[in-house]
N, CA, C and O of each residue as an XYZ file, in Angstrom:
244
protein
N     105.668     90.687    108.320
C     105.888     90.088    107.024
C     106.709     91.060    106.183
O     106.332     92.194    105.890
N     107.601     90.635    105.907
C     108.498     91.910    104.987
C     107.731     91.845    103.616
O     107.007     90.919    103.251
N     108.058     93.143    102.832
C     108.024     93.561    101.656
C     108.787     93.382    100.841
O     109.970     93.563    101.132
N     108.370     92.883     99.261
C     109.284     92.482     98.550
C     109.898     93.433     97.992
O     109.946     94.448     98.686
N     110.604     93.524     96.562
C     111.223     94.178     96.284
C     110.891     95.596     95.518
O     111.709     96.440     95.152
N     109.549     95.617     95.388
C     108.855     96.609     94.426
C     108.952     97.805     95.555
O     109.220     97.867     96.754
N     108.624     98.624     94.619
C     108.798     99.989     95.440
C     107.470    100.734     95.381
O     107.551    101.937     95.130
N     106.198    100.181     95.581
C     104.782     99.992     95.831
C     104.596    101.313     95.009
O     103.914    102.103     95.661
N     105.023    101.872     93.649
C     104.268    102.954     93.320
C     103.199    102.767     92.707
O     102.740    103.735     92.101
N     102.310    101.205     92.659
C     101.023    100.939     91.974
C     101.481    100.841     90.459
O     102.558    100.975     89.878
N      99.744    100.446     89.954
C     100.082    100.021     88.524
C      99.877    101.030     87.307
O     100.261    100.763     86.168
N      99.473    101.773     87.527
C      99.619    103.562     86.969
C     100.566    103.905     86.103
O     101.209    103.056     85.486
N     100.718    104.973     85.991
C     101.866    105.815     85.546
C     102.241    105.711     84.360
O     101.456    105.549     83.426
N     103.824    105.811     84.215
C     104.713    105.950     83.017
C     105.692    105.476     83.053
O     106.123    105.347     84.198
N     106.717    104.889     81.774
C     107.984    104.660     82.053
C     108.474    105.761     81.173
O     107.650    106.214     80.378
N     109.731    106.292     81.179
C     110.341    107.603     80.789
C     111.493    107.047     80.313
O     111.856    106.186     81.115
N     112.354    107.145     79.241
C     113.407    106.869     78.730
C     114.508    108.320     79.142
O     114.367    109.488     78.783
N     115.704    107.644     80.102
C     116.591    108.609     80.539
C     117.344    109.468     79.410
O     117.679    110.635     79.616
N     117.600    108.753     78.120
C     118.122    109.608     77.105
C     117.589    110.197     75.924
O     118.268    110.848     75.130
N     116.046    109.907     75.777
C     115.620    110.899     74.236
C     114.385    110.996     74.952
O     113.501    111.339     74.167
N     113.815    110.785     76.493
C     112.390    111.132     77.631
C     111.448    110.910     76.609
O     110.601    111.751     76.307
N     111.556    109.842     76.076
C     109.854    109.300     75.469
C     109.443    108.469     76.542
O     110.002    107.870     77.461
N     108.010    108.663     76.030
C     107.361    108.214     77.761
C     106.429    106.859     77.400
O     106.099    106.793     76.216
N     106.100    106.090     78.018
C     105.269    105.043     77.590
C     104.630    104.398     78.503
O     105.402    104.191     79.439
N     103.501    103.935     78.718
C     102.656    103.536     79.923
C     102.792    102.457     80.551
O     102.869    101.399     79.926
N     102.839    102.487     81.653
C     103.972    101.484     82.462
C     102.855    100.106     82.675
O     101.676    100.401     82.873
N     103.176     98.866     82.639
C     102.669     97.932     82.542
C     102.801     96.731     83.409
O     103.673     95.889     83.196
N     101.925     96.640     84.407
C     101.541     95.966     85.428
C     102.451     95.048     85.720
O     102.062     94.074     85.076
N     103.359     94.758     86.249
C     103.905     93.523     86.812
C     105.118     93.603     85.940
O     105.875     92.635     85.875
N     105.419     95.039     85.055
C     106.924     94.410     84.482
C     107.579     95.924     84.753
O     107.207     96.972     84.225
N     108.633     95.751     85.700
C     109.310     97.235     85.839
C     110.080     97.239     84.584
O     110.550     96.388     83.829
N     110.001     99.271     84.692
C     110.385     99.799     83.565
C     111.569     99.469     82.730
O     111.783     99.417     81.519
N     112.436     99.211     84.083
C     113.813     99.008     83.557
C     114.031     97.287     82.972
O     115.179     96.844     82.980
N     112.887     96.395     82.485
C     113.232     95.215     81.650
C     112.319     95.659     80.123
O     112.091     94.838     79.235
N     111.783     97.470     80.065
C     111.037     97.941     79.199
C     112.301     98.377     77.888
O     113.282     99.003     78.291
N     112.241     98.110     76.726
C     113.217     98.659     75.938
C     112.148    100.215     75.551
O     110.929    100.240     75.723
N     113.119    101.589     74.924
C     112.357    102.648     75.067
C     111.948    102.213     73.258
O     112.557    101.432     72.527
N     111.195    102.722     73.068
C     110.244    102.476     71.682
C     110.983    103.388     70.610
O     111.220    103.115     69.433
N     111.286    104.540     71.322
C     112.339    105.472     69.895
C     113.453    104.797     69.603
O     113.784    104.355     68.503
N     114.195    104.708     70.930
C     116.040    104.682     70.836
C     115.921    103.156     71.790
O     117.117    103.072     72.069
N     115.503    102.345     72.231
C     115.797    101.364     72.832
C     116.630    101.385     74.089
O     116.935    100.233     74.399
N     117.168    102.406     75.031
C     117.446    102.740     75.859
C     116.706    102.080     76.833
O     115.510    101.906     76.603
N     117.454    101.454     78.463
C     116.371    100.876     79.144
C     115.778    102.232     80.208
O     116.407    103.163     80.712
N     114.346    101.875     80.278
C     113.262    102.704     80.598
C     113.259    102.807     81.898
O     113.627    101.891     82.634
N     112.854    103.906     82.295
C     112.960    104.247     84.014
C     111.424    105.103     84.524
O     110.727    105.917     83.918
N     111.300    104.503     85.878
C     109.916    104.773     86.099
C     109.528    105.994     86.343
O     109.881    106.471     87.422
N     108.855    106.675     85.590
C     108.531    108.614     86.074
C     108.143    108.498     87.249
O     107.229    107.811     87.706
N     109.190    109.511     87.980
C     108.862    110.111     89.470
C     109.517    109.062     90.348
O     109.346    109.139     91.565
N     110.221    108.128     89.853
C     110.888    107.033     90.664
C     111.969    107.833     91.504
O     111.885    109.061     91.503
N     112.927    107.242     92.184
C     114.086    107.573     93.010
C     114.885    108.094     91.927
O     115.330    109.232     91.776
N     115.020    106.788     90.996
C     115.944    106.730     89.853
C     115.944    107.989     88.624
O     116.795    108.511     87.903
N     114.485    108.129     88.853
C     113.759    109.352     87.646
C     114.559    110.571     88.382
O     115.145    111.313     87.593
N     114.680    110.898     89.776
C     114.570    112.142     90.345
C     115.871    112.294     90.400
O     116.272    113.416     90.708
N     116.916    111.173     90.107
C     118.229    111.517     90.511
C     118.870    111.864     89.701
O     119.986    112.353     89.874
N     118.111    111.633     88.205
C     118.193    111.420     86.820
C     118.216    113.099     86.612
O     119.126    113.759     86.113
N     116.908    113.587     87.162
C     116.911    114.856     86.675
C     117.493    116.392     87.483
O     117.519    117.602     87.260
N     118.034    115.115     88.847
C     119.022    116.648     89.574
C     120.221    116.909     89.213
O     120.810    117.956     89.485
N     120.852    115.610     88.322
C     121.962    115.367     87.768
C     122.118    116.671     86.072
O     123.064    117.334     85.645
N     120.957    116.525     85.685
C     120.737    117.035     84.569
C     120.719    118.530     85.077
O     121.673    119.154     84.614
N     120.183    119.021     85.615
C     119.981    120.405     86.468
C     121.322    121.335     87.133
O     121.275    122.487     87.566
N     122.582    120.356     87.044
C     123.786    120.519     87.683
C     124.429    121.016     86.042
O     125.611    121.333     85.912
């Protein structure tokens, strides 16, 4: 049976805003990125995601 499209990190965590990193608690059944960020409205990305990590090797360069 294939897997859908989620990337099974459970219902936990945080969503992280890529440009002013306010963080906000991630909410069951709606990924981060349809989350607007609460400071700056930036769309929200899931802490510790693929997206989070590529986010911050980029920043590190």
């Amino acid at each position: 049976m294939p897997m859908g499209r989620g990337h099974n990190m459970g219902s936990g965590g945080s969503c992280i805003c890529p440009k002013c990193g306010a963080k906000a608690p991630h909410q069951s059944g709606t990924p981060c990125q349809k989350m607007a960020c609460p400071k700056c409205g930036a769309k929200m990305l899931r802490e510790d995601s693929e997206h989070h990590e590529l986010l911050k090797r980029k920043r590190k360069k």
